[in-house]
N, C-alpha and C positions, 0 to 999 in steps of 0.2 A: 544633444542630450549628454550629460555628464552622469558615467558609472561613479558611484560612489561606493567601492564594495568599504563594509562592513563586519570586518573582522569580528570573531566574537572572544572579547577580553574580560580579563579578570575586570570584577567592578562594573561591568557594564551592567545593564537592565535588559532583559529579554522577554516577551513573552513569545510561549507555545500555545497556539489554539489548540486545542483537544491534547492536551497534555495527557490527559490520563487513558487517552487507546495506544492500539497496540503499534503505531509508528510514532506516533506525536511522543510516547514517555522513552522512547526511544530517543528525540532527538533531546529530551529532558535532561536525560541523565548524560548526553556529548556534548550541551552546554553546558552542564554543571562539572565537569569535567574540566575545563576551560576556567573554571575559576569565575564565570557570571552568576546576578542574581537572575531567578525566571519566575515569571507571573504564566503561572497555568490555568488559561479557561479551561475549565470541566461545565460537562451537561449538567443543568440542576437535576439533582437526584441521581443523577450519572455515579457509576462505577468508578471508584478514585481510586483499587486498592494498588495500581501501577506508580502509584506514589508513594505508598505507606515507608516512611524512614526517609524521604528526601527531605532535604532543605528548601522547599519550595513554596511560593505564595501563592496558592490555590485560590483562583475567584471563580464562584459559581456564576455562569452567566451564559443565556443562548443567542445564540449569533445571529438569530432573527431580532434581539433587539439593540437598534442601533447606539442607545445608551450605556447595554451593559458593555458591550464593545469597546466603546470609545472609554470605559472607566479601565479595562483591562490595558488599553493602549498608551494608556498615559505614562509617560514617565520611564518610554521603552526605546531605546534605539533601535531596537532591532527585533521583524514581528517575523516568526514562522508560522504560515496559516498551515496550518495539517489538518484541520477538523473536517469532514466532511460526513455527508450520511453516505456510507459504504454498505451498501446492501444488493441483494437483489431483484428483492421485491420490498415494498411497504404496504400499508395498509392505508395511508396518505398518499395517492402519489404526487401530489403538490410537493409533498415536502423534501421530495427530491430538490425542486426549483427552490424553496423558497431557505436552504439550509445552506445547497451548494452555490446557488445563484447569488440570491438576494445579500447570505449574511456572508458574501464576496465582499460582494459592493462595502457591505455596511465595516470590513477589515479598513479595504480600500481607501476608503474617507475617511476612516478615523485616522490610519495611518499618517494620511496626507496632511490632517489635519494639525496632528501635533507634532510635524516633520519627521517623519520617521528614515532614519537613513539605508535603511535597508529593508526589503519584504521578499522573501522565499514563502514562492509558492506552492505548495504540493497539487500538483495535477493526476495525469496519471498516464500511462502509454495507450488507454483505452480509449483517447481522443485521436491516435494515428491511425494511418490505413496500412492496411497488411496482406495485400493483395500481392500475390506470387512470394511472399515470404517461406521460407523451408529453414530447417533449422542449421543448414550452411548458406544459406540467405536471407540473413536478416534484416528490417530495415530501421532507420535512423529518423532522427526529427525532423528529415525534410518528406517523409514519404505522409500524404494529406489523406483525410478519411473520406469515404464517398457517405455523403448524408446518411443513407438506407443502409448502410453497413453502422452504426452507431447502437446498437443493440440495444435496449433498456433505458432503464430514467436515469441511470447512475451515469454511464457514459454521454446521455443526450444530456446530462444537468452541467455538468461537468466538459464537454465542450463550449456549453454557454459561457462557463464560468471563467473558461480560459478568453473568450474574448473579451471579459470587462477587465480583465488581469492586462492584456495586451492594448488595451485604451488606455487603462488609468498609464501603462509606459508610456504611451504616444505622446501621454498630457505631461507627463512629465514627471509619474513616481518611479524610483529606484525598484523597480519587482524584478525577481529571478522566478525565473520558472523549475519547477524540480519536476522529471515525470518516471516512477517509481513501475518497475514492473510486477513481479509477483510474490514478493516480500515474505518470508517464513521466519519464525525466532521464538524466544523467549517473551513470555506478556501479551499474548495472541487471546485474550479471554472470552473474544465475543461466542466462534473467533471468527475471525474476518473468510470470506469466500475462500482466498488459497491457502488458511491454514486448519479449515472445514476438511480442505483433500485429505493433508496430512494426519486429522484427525479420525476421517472414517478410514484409511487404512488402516491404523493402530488399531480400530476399532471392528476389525473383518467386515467392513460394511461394504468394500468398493469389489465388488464381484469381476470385474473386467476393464479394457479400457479405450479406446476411441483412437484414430489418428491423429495427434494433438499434437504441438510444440510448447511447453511452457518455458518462462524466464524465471530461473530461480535466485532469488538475492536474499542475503542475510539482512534480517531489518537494522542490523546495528552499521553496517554497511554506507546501506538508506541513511538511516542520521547523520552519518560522517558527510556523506554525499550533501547531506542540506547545510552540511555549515566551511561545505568548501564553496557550497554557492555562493553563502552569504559572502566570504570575504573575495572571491573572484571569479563571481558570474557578471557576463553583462547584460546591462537592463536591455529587459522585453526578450532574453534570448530561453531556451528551452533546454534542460538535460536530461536525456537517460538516463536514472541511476539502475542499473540492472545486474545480475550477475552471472548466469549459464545458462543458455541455450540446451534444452534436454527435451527428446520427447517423452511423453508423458507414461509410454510406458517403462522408461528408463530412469524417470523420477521415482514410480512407485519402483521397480529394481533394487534402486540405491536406496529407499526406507529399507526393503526387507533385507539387505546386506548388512545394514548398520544395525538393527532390528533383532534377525533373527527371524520376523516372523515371515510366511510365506506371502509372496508376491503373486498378482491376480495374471492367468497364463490366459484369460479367453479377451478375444479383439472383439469390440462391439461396431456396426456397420453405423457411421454418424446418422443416417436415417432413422434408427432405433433411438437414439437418443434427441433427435427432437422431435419425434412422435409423443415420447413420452413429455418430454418439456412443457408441449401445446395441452396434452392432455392434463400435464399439473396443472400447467395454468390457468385453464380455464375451471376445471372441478374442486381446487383447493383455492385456486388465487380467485377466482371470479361470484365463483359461486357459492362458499362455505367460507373466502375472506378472512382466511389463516396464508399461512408463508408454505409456497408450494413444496414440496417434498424434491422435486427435481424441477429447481428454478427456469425458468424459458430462456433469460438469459445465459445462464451457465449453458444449456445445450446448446444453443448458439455459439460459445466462446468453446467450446465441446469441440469445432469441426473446424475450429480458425486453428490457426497456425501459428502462435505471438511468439516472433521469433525479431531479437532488437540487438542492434549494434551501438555501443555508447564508446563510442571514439570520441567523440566531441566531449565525453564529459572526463576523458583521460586526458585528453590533449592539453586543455582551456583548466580543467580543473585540478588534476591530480588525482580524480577519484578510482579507489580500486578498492575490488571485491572480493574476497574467498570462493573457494570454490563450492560448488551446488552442493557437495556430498557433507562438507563441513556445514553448512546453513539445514541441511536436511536434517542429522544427525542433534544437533541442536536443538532443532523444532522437536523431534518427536520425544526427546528427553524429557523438555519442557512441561509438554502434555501428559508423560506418564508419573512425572515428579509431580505436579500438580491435580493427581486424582482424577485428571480428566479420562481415564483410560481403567475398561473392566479389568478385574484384580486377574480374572483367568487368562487375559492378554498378556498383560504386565507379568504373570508369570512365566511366559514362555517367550519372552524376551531375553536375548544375548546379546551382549553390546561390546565393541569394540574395547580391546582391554587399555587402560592408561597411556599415553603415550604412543597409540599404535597410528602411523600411518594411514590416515583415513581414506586418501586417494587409492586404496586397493581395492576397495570398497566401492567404489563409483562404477556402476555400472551404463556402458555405450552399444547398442549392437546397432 
């Protein structure tokens, strides 16, 4: 098999699936950047306003249908699949499979079909296993998941997904793999699980916290990271793009340092928190068939450890990160500049002055 990386040049043709969420307009605006044009699939009826002011070719089109796909593919050297359903509950659970799986395949083949010379995939670090992980041991894309640790649909659709990704290489498409950890930034609208964190603490929502490792990365980061793949990743291989290693009570720390506002001082016993998980999810998720209040999977990832080392994608790639405090800092601006944040919060916020050294602010105990 011959790597063909794919550099992304002025004049070329790109498309981004799910261009318009919050990683995919991400890697929008670092190929536009680069001087290419970009065809952005968006959900029909989907949120576009992560585009408003670009120069971009916007095609409405879902990735369950293998047409609209292949009209999005055409005419593209180079495809970044980002789209995925990222949730933690749906109210379909097929369409877990039938979003992340199926409209894989349905990238896959069009790609193939109209030669495409390069495909970056976005995966995610929730298809490794993370067994004796601590947040001074981390582990890498060779550490495998055990089936019954794959938590939810999102992670079980999405290891599926990475094996048609790892065939169509076999067979002979040029695919990089990207696998993203827990991503925070600007353009978070939904917003996605780990900028939900960042948003109930701005928010006084998160009363306490668990013994947790989280990986904090700046989503612009993330994009740079997918388009080091595309020009020198090689095919069928897997990256980390990650950026700090932080336990989670040292994540919420460094909000309320950058912040101002006060940080949550009581520990919760992980038992408590998926007691209550099981009980969301059986009384809101099963039985009233709304989105659990305190998702089962989130309690589950509540008492894991996701603690990851991306040596391989510094090594191979070039890729590097800022640090967690700067990507924290960021994210919660975002959210209180964007309304998402009560005005009596937003007013008892202080925030680091101009210019100030933010690594003083990063809190480790």
């Amino acid at each position: 098999m011959t790597d063909r990386g794919a550099g992304v040049d002025p004049g070329t043709r790109v498309l981004v699936t799910g261009g318009a969420g919050f990683v995919g307009s991400s890697v929008v605006r670092a190929v536009l950047d680069r001087g290419a044009e970009v065809v952005a699939l968006v959900e029909p009826g989907g949120d576009s306003a992560n585009l408003d002011g670009l120069d971009v070719d916007v095609v409405s089109g879902d990735l369950r249908d293998a047409d609209a796909v292949g009209r999005a593919v055409a005419g593209c050297s180079t495809v970044f699949h980002v789209a995925a359903l990222y949730r933690f509950w749906a109210p379909d659970p097929e369409a877990f499979y039938d979003i992340n799986v199926t409209g894989t395949r349905h990238v896959l083949e069009t790609a193939r079909a109209h030669n495409v010379n390069r495909v970056v995939y976005t995966s995610t670090v929730g298809t490794l296993g993370l067994f004796g992980a601590t947040t001074d041991a981390p582990v890498d894309e060779r550490s495998f998941a055990h089936i019954d640790h794959l938590f939810g649909l999102y992670k079980q659709s999405k290891y599926v997904a990475e094996h048609e990704v790892l065939r169509a290489a076999a067979e002979g498409l040029p695919v990089v793999l990207v696998q993203p950890t827990t991503p925070v930034g600007p353009r978070d609208r939904g917003p996605t699980p780990t900028g939900r964190t960042v948003l109930e603490f701005l928010q006084g929502h998160i009363p306490g916290y668990v013994d947790t490792t989280l990986n904090i990365v700046d989503v612009e980061d993330v994009a740079a990271g997918h388009l080091l793949a595309a020009a020198g990743g090689r095919v069928g291989r897997s990256y980390i793009l990650d950026g700090q290693n932080l336990e989670l009570r040292d994540v919420l720390g460094t909000l309320a340092a950058v912040t101002g506002l006060p940080a949550p001082t009581r520990r919760f016993p992980a038992a408590l928190a998926l007691a209550a998980g099981h009980v969301s999810d059986v009384v809101e998720g099963r039985l009233l068939r709304r989105e659990p209040s305190v998702p089962l999977e989130g309690a589950r990832m509540s008492t894991t450890h996701m603690s990851f080392d991306d040596s391989r994608a510094r090594e191979e790639l070039g890729y590097r990160s800022r640090p967690a405090v700067e990507a924290l800092e960021r994210a919660a601006r975002w959210f209180v500049e964007t309304g998402a944040v009560r005005p009596e919060r937003v007013a008892r916020c202080t925030w680091p002055t101009p210019g100030a050294d933010l690594a003083s602010f990063e809190i480790r105990t």
